[in-house]
N, C-alpha and C positions, 0 to 999 in steps of 0.2 A: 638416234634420230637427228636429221638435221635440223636447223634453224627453221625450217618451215612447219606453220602450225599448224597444216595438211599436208596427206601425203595419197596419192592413189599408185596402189600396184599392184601389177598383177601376177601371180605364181601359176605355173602350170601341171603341179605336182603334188601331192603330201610331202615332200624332200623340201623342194622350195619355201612351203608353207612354215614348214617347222626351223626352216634356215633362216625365214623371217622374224619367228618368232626368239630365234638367239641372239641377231642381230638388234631387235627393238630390247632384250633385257640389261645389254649393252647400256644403256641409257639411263634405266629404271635406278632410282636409291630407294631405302628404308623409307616408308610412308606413302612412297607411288601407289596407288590403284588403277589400274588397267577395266576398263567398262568394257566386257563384250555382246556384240551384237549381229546377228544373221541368226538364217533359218535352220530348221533342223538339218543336220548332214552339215552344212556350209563349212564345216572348219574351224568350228571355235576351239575346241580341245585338241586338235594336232595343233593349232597355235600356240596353245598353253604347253603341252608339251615341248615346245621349242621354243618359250619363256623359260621354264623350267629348267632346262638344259644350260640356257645359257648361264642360269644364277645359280647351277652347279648343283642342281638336283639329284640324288643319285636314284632314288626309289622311281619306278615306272608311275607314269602318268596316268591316271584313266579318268572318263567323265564321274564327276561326284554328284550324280542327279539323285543318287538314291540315299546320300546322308547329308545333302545341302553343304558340306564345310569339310576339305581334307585338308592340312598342316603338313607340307615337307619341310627338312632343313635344306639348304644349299648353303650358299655364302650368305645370304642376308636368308629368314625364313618366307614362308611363301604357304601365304590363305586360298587357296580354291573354292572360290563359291559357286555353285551352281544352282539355279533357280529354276529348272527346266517343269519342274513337275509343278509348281505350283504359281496360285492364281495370283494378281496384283494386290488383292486382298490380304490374300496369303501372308503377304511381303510386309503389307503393312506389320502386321501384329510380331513380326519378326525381329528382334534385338541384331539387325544386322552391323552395329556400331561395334556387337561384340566381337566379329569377325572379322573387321579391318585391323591390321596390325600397324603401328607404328612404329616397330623394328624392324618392318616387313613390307614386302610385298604383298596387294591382294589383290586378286582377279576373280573379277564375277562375273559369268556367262548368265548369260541372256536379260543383261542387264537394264533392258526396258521396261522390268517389271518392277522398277526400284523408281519410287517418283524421287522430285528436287535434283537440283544442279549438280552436276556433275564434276568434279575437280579432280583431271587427272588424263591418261589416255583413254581414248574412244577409240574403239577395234570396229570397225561396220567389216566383215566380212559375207558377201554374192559370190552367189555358184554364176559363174558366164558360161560351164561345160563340164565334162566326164571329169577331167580333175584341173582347169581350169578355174580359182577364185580373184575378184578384182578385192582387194584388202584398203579402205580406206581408214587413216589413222590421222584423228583429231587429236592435239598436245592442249588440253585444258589444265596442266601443271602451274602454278603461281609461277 
């Protein structure tokens, strides 16, 4: 990511999306968490998938809505969280502390359901069309 602590782009593909997501893991060290956020469909896990990739993931990606937390190795490891199926309530009562890695990478979708401050990248990914998303990316890293 560049020096700037916003970024808006837009990809017109799943290819582009995932080539964004190799591109931003370029970036990412041990203890980064990546926040993400958009609607259903919008794109959050073909982005993870091409986080994934880029930090050398070899196992296929798919969304983790139905066991909340998968672990891949790559070069550094990598927490996938997903919170899609459950409520903000939910979230609360949830040791999600246990699931951020501090050797690692961890990216949690649908990451509005997680109150307090955020410290790390923010994914806002909008559908603009058929496979058209505008991907805005906030750097709230120290």
């Amino acid at each position: 990511m560049s020096d700037q602590k916003r970024q808006n782009i837009i990809t017109n593909s799943t290819k582009e999306t995932i080539e964004l997501g190799k591109k931003i893991a370029t970036s990412l060290k041990s203890g980064d968490i990546l926040y993400l956020y958009g609607d259903l469909g919008s794109g959050k896990t073909v982005f993870v998938k091409g986080v994934c990739q880029g930090l050398g993931v070899k196992e296929i990606v798919t969304s983790s809505s139905f066991v909340i937390a998968t672990e891949y190795e790559g070069r550094i490891p990598v927490s996938h969280i997903d919170l899609y199926r459950l409520q903000r309530s939910d979230v609360t009562d949830l040791p999600i502390d246990e699931y951020i890695l501090e050797n690692g990478v961890t990216i949690i979708e649908w990451a509005d359901r997680i109150n307090g401050d955020k410290k790390g990248l923010c994914v806002s990914i909008g559908i603009r069309g058929r496979n058209a998303r505008e991907i805005t990316i906030e750097d709230f890293r120290d």
